[in-house]
C-alpha positions as CSV (number, residue, x, y, z in Angstrom):
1,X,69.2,137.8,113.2
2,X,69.2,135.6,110.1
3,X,71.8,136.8,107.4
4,X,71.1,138.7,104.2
5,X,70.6,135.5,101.2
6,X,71.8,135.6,98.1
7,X,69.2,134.2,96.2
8,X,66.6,137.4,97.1
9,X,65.8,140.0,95.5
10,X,63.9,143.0,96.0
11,X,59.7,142.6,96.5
12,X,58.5,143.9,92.9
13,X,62.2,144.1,90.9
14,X,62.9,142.7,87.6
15,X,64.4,139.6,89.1
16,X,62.1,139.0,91.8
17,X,58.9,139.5,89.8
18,X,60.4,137.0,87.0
19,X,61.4,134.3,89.2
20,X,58.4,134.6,91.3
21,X,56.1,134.0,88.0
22,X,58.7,131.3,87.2
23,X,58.7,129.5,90.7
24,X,54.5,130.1,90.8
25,X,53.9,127.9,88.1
26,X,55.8,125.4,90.1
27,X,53.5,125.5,92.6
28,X,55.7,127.5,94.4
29,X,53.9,129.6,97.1
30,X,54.7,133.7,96.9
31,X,55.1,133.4,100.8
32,X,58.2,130.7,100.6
33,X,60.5,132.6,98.0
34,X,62.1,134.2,101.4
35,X,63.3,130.5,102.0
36,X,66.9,129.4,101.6
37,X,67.0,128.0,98.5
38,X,69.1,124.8,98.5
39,X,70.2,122.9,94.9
40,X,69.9,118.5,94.7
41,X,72.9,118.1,92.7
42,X,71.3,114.9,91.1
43,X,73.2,112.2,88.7
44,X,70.1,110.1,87.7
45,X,70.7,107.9,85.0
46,X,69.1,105.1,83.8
47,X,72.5,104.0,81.6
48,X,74.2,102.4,84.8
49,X,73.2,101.1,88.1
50,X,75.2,103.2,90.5
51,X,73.0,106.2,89.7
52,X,69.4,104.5,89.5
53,X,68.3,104.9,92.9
54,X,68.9,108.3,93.5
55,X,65.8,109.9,92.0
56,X,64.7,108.3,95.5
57,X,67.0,109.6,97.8
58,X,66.5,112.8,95.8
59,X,62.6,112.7,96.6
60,X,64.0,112.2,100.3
61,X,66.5,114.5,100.5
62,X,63.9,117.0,99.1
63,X,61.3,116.4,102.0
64,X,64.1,116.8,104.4
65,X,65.1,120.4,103.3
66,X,61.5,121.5,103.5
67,X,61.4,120.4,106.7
68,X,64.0,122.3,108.0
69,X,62.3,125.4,106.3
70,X,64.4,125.8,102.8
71,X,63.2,125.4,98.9
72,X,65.3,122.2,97.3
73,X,65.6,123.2,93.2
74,X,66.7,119.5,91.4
75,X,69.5,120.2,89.3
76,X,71.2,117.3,86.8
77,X,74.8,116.3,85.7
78,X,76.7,114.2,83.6
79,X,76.9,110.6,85.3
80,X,79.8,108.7,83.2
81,X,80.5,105.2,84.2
82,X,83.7,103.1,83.6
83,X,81.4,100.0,82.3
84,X,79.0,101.8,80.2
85,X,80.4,105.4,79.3
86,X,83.8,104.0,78.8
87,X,82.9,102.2,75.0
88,X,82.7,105.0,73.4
89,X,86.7,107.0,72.1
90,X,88.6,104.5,74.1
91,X,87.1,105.5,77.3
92,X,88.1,109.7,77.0
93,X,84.7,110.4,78.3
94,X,85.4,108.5,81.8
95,X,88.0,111.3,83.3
96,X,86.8,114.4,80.8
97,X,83.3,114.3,82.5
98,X,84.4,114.7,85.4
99,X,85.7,118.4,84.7
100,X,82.3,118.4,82.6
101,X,80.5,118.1,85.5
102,X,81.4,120.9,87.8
103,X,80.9,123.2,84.8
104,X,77.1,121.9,84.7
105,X,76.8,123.0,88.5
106,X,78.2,126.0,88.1
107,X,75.9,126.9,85.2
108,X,72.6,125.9,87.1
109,X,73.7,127.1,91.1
110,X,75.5,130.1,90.2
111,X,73.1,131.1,87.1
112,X,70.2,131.0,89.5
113,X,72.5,132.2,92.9
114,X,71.3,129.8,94.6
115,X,72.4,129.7,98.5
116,X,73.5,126.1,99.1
117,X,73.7,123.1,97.7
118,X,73.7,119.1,98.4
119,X,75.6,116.6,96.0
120,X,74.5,113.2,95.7
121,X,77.8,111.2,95.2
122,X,77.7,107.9,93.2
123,X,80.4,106.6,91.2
124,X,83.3,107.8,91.2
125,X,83.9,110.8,88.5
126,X,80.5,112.3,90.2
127,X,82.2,112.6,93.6
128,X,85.5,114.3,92.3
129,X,83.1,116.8,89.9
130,X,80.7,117.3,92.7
131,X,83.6,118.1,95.3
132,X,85.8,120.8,92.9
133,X,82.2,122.6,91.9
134,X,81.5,123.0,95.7
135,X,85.4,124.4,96.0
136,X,84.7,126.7,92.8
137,X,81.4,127.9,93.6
138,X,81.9,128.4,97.9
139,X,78.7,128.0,98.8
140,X,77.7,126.0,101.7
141,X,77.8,122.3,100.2
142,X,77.8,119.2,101.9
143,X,78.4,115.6,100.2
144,X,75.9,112.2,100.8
145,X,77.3,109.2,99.4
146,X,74.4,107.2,98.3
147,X,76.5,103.8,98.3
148,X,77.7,100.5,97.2
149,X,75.6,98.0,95.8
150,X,75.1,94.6,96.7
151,X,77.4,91.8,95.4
152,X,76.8,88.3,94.6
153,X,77.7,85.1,94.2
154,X,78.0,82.4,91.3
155,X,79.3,78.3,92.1
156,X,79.5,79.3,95.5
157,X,82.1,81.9,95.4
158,X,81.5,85.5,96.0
159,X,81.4,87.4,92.8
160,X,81.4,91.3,91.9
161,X,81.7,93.5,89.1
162,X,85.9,93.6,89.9
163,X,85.6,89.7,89.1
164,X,83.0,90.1,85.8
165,X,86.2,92.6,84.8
166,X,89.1,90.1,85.6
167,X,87.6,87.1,84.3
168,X,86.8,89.5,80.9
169,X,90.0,89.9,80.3
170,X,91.1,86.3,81.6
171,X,89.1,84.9,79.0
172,X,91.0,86.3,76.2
173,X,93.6,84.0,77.5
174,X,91.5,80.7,77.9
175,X,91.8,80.8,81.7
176,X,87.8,81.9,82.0
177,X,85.0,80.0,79.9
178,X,82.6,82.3,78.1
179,X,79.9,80.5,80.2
180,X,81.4,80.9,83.1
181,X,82.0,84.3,82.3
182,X,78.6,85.0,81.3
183,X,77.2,83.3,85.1
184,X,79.6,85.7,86.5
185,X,78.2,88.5,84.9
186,X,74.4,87.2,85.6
187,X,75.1,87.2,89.3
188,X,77.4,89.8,90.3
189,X,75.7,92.7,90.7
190,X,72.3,92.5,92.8
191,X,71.6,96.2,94.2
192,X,71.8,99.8,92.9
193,X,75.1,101.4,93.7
194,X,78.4,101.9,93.3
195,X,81.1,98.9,92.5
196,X,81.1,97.2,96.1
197,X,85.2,97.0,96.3
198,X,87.3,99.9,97.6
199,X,88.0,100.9,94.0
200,X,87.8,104.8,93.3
201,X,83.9,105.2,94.2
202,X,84.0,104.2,97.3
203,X,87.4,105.2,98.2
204,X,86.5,108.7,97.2
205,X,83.4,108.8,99.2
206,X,85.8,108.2,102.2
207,X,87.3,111.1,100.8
208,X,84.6,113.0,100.9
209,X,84.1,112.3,104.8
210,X,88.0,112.2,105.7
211,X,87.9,116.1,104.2
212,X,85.1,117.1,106.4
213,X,82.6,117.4,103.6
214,X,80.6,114.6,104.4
215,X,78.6,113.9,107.6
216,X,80.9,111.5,110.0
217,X,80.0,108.0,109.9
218,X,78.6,108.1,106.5
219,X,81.1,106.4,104.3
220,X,80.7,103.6,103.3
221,X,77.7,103.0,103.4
222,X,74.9,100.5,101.6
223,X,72.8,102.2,99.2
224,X,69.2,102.5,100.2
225,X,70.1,101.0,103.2
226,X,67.7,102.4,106.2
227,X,71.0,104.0,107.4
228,X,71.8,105.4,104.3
229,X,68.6,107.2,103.9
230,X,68.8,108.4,107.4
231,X,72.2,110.2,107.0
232,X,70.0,111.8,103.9
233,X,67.6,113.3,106.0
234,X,70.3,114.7,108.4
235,X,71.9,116.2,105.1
236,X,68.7,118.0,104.2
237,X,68.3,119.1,108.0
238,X,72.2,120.0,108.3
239,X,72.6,122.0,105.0
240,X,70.0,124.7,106.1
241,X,71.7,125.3,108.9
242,X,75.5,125.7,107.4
243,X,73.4,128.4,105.0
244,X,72.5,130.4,107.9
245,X,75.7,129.9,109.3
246,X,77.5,131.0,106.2
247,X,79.4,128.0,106.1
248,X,81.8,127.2,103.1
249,X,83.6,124.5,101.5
250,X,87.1,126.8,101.4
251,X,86.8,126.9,105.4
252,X,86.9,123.4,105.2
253,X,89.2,122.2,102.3
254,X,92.8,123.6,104.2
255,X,96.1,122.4,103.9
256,X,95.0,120.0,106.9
257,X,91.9,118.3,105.9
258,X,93.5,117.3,102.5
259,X,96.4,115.6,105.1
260,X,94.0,113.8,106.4
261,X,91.9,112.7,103.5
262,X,95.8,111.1,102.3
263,X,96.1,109.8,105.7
264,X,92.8,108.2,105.4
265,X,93.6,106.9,101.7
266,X,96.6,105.6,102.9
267,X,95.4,103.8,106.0
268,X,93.0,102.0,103.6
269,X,95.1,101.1,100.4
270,X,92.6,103.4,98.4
271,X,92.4,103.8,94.9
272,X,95.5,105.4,93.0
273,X,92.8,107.9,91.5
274,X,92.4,109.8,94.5
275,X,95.5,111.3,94.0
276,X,94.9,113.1,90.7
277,X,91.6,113.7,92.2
278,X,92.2,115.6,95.4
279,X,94.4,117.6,93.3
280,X,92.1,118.6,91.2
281,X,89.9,119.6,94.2
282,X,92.7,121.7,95.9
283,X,93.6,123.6,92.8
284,X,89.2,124.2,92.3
285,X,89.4,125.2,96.1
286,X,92.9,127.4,95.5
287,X,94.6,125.7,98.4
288,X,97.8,126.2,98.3
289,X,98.7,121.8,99.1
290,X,100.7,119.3,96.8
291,X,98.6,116.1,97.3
292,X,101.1,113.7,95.7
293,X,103.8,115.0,97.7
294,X,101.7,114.4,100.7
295,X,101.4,111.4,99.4
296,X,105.5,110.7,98.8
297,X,105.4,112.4,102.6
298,X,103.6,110.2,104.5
299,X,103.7,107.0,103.0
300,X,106.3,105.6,105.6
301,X,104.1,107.3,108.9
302,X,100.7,105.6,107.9
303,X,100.5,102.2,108.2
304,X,97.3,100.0,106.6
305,X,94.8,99.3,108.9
306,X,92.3,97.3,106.8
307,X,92.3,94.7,103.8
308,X,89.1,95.1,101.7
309,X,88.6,93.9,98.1
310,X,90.7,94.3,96.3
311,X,93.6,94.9,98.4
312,X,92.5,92.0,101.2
313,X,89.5,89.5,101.3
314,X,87.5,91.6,103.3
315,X,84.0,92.6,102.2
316,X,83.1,96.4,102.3
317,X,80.1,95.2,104.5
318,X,82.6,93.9,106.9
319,X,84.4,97.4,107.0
320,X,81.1,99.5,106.7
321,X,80.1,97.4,110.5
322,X,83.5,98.2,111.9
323,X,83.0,101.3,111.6
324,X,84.2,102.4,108.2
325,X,85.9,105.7,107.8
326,X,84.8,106.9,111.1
327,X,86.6,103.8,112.9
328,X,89.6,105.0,110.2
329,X,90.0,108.2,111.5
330,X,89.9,107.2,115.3
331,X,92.6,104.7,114.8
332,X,94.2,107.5,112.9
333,X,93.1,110.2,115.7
334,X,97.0,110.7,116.8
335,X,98.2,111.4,113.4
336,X,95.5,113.6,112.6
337,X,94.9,117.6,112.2
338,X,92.4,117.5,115.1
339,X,91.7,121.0,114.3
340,X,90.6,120.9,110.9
341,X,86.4,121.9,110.5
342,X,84.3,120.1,109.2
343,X,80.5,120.2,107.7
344,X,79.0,119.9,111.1
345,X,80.4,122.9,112.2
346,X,82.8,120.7,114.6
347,X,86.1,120.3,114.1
348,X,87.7,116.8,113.1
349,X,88.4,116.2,117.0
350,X,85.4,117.0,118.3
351,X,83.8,114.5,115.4
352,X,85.8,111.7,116.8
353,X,85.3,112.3,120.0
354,X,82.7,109.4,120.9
355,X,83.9,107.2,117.9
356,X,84.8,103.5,118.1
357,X,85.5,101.0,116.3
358,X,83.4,97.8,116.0
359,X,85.9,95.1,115.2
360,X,89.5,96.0,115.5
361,X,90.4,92.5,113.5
362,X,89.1,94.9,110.0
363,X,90.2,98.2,110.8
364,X,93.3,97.2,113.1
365,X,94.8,99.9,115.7
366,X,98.2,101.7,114.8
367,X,99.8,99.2,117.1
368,X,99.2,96.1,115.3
369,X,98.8,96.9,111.5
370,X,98.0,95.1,108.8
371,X,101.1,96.0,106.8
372,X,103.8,98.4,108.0
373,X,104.9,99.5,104.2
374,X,102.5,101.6,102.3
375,X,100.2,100.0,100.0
376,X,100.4,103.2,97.5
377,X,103.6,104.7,96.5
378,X,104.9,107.3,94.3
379,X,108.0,106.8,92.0
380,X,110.1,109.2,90.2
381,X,113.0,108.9,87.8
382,X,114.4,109.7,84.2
383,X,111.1,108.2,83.1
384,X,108.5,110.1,85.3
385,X,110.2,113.0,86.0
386,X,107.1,114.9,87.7
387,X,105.7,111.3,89.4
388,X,104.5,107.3,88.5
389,X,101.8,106.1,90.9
390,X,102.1,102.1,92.1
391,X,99.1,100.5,93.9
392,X,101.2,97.8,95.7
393,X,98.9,96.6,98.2
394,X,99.9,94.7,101.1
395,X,101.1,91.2,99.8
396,X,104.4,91.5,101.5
397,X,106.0,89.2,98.3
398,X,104.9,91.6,95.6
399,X,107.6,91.9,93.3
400,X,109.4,95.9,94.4
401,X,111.9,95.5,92.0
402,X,111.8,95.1,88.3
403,X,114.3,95.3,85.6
404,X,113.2,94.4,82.1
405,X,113.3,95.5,78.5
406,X,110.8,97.4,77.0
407,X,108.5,96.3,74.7
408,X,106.0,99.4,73.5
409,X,102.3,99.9,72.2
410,X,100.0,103.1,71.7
411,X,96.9,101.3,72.4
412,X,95.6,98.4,75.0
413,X,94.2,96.1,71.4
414,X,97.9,96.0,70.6
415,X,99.2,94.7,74.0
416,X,96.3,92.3,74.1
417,X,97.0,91.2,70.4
418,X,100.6,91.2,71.0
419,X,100.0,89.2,74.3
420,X,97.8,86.6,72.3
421,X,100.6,86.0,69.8
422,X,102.9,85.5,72.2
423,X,105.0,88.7,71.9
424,X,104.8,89.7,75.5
425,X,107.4,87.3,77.6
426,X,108.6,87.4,81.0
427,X,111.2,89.7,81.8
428,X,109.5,92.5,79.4
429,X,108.5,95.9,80.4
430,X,104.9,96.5,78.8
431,X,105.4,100.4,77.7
432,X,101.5,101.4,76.7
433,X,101.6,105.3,76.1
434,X,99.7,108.2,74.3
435,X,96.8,107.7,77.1
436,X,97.4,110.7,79.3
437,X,95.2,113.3,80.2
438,X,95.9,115.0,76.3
439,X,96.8,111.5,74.7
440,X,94.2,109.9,75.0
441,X,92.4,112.6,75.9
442,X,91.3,111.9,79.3
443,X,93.4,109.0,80.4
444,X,91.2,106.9,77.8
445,X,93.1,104.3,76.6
446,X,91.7,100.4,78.6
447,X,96.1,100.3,80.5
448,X,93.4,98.2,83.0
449,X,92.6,96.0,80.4
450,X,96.1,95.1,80.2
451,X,97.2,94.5,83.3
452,X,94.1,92.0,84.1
453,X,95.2,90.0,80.5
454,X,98.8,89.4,81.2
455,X,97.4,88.4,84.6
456,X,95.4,85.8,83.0
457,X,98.1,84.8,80.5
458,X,100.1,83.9,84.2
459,X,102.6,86.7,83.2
460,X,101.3,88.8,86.0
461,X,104.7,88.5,88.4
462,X,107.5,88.0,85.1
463,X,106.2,91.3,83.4
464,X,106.0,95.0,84.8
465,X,103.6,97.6,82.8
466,X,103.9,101.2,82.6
467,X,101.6,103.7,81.2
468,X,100.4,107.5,81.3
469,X,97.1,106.1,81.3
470,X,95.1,106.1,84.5
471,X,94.5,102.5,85.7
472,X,90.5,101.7,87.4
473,X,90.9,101.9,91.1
474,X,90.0,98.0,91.6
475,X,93.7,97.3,89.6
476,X,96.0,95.5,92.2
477,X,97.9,92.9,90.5
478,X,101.4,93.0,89.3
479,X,103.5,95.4,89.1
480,X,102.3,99.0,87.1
481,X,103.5,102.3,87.3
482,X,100.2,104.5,86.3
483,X,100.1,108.1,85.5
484,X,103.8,108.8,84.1
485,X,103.8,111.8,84.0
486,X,104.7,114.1,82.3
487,X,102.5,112.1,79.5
488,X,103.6,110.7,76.0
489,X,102.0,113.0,73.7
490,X,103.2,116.4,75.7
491,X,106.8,115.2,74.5
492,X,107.4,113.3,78.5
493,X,110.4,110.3,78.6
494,X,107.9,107.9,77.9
495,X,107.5,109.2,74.4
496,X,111.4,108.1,73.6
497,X,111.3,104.6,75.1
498,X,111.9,102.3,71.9
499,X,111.2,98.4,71.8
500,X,114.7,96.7,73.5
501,X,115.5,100.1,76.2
502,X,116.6,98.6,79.6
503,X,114.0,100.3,82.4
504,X,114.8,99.9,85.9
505,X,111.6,99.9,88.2
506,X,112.4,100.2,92.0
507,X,109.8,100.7,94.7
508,X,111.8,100.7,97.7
509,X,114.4,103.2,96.0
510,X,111.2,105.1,94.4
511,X,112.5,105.4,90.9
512,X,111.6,104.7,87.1
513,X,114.3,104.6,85.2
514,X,114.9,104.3,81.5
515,X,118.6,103.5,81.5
516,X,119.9,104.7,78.2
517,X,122.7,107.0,77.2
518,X,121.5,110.9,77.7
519,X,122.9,111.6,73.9
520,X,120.8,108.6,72.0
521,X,117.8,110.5,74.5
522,X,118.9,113.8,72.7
523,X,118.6,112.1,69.4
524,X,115.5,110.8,69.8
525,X,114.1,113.8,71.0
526,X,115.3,116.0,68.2
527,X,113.7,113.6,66.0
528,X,110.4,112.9,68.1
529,X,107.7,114.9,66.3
530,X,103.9,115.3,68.5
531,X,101.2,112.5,67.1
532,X,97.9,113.3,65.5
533,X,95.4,114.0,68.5
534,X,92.9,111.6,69.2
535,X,88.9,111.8,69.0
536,X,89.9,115.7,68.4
537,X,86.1,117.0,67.9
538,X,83.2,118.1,70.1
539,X,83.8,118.1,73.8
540,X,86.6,115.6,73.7
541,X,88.4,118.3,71.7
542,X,87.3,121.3,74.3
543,X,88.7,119.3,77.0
544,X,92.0,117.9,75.5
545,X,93.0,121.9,74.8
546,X,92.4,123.3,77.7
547,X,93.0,120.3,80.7
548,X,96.5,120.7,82.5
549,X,98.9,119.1,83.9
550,X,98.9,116.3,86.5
551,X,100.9,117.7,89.0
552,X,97.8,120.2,89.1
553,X,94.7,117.4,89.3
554,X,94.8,117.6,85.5
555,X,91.9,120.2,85.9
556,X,90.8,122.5,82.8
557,X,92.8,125.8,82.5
558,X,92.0,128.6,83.8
């Protein structure tokens, strides 16, 4: 016998009789409102390319659904993009729309009660918002990634929006022409989807499928590819069923499946972002798990497996045919909680049971790795007493130890100014604060900007940056501590750094250190007084009072 749903209300009540007028005019049939009713958590845009196709796999995901004998309702969201949304306040709408948008899911699916829902994932604030509304609402919800987009290629060299962004920023130094620049930007990007690297998209859709909220063998995946759009229609076909089978997100998101989405973002070299982000998913989901001291915890056990842009010079199409996450997770198997369920209604085991992988030269067994040392690790110290986040990669000469003086700026023009003049030398530390989470707000504040300059002013290995910023998850040059926390403007260490302090940046020892007296730190602090809030109006103001702290996934307050 079929369960009880939600979404119905008695033949002939106030409710029923309103919604069936309502739903009639839709051309809604009287006979169908019995159906499951199933929300398209849709981030159509025509501002940016990763979300233009997906009014298609929308229409697709729609016909699926019916098929399998529910009622899809179309719902909309915010869809913020780095490269577009990110001109406007310094970039505080990139990471403040993505607690924006599970409070626009919530407001449709829970306003109407609807019984399930399906998020189309795109770039890469989506995903996180789509994942912490499906944790906060507990209803059955499952994840498609709609995927990467094509790259190109320009005098013979691949090229891809990671590259239109590095040679940007190059070009403020001379090392880029503007017409070279400009063919870059002609030719890089030649498909819808999301930026083609493993930068924080598509690193979060692994995510997505390492948690067990995405169908196995999904991620990642080309957009509109025929095997894209098939893993659609098994969505529509799949998410019926996990209604009737009352099956919920917070059976799913346990202590762990968020080990193994870590596992998985370690095995990969993923974006720093995920951090912050599967924080912010546990605390929506009230699971009891510290991501970044999963993170500090299994660093030394997992060993990288792969090397795709930007970490290595392999292609996402090269991992996507080895397997992709799928192939991860079976080299992974051993490490794995086995037992953790997932959207199929399988455990994590049982997924991988008949997995392989396609070409163990791109996602390389346990045995024979690709670099033994993590390519993501955590510091702590004096200056980021609650954590710093490093995206080291797997170059086995990158610089782990950096002593320097500091040299400080509140906002990226300054550093780039500065760096222009001539101001910025080698053996500085590059101290750009007042861009965390409250700062900035949002973690607005171009730190990436930065890094890719003093890159292309050759300073890239004779400086070391640290920020409270976040830093785009395609950053992996230098050495940058991201996400010092606690931030700046909440009165953190970073506030009392002054032009001339001695830092001490060590990755194999883990720390951040500002190495100055404790009583001239006592001074300064007595005199420190909290600077004028950015951008304080409209949402950027709503957010900025009510978001917490980092350690928590920097969510809004409850």
């Amino acid at each position: 016998m079929k369960r009880k749903l939600r979404s119905n209300f008695p033949r002939g009540s106030y409710l029923w009789s309103v919604r069936a007028a309502q739903w009639r005019a839709l051309g809604i049939a009287e006979e169908e409102l019995e159906k499951p009713k199933i929300a398209i958590v849709n981030s159509s845009s025509e501002l940016a390319i990763c979300y233009s196709h997906l009014d298609g796999v929308a229409a697709a995901l729609k016909t699926a659904i019916r098929a399998a004998g529910a009622l899809p309702f179309e719902i909309r969201t915010a869809a913020p993009s780095d490269f577009i949304t990110g001109a406007g306040a310094r970039g505080a709408y990139i990471l403040s729309a993505r607690d924006l948008i599970p409070n626009d899911i919530e407001v449709a699916v829970e306003g109407a009660q609807l019984d399930g829902m399906v998020c189309l994932a795109s770039c890469d604030k989506t995903v996180p918002g789509q994942l912490m509304a499906a944790a906060r609402l507990n209803i059955p919800s499952l994840v498609v990634a709609c995927g990467y987009q094509a790259s190109g290629e320009y005098k013979g060299k691949h090229v891809d929006i990671e590259d239109v962004f590095v040679a940007s920023m190059h070009a403020l130094t001379g090392n880029v022409s503007q017409e070279d620049l400009i063919g870059m930007s002609r030719n890089a990007i030649r498909s819808p989807g999301v930026c083609s690297g493993l930068g924080t998209a598509n690193s979060m859709h692994i995510v997505c499928e390492a948690l067990g909220m995405a169908l196995p063998g999904s991620t990642p995946i080309a957009a509109n590819s025929p095997r894209m759009m098939d893993y659609v229609r098994q969505a529509g076909a799949r998410i019926v069923q996990m209604v009737w089978d009352d099956l919920k997100p917070r059976d799913i998101l346990t202590p762990g499946a968020f080990a193994n989405a870590v596992r998985a973002i370690l095995c990969v070299g993923g974006s720093i972002n995920s951090v912050k982000h599967m924080q912010a998913v546990a605390s929506e989901a009230r699971c009891e798990v510290d991501i970044y001291g999963l993170f500090e915890e299994l660093a030394n056990q997992v060993p990288v497996l792969t090397a795709v842009r930007p970490v290595g010079e392999h292609s996402i199409e090269e991992f996507e045919a080895a397997g992709g996450c799928r192939a991860v997770m079976k080299q992974l198997e051993q490490m794995l909680d086995r037992d953790a369920l997932t959207v199929t209604g399988h455990s994590m085991g049982e997924n991988l049971r008949d997995a392989r992988v396609a070409d163990e030269e791109i996602i390389r067994p346990v045995s024979r790795p690709i670099a033994a040392k993590p390519a993501i690790v955590l510091v702590r110290g004096s200056l980021a007493p609650e954590a710093g986040i490093v995206k080291v990669g797997i170059d086995p000469d990158k610089q782990r130890r950096f002593s320097g003086k500091a040299i400080c700026f509140s906002t990226s023009d300054d550093a780039i100014e500065a760096l222009k003049r001539g101001d910025i030398k080698a053996g500085h530390v590059v101290v750009m604060r007042g861009a965390g989470v409250c700062g900035g707000p949002g973690m607005g504040g171009g730190a990436s900007r930065v890094v890719f300059a003093i890159d292309g002013a050759g300073l890239g290995d004779q400086v070391a940056l640290l920020t409270d910023g976040h830093l785009s998850g395609l950053v992996c040059k230098g050495l940058v501590v991201g996400e010092v926390s606690p931030e700046a403007a909440a009165g953190g260490p970073l506030a009392l750094v002054e032009n001339g302090d001695p830092i001490l940046i060590d990755l194999e020892k883990r720390v951040c250190d500002l190495e100055v007296p404790e009583n001239e730190l006592q001074a300064r602090r007595a005199r420190w007084r909290a600077p004028e809030p950015n951008f304080d109006s409209g949402w950027l103001q709503i957010y900025r009072r009510n978001v917490g702290s980092l350690a928590k996934g920097s969510v809004l307050t409850r």
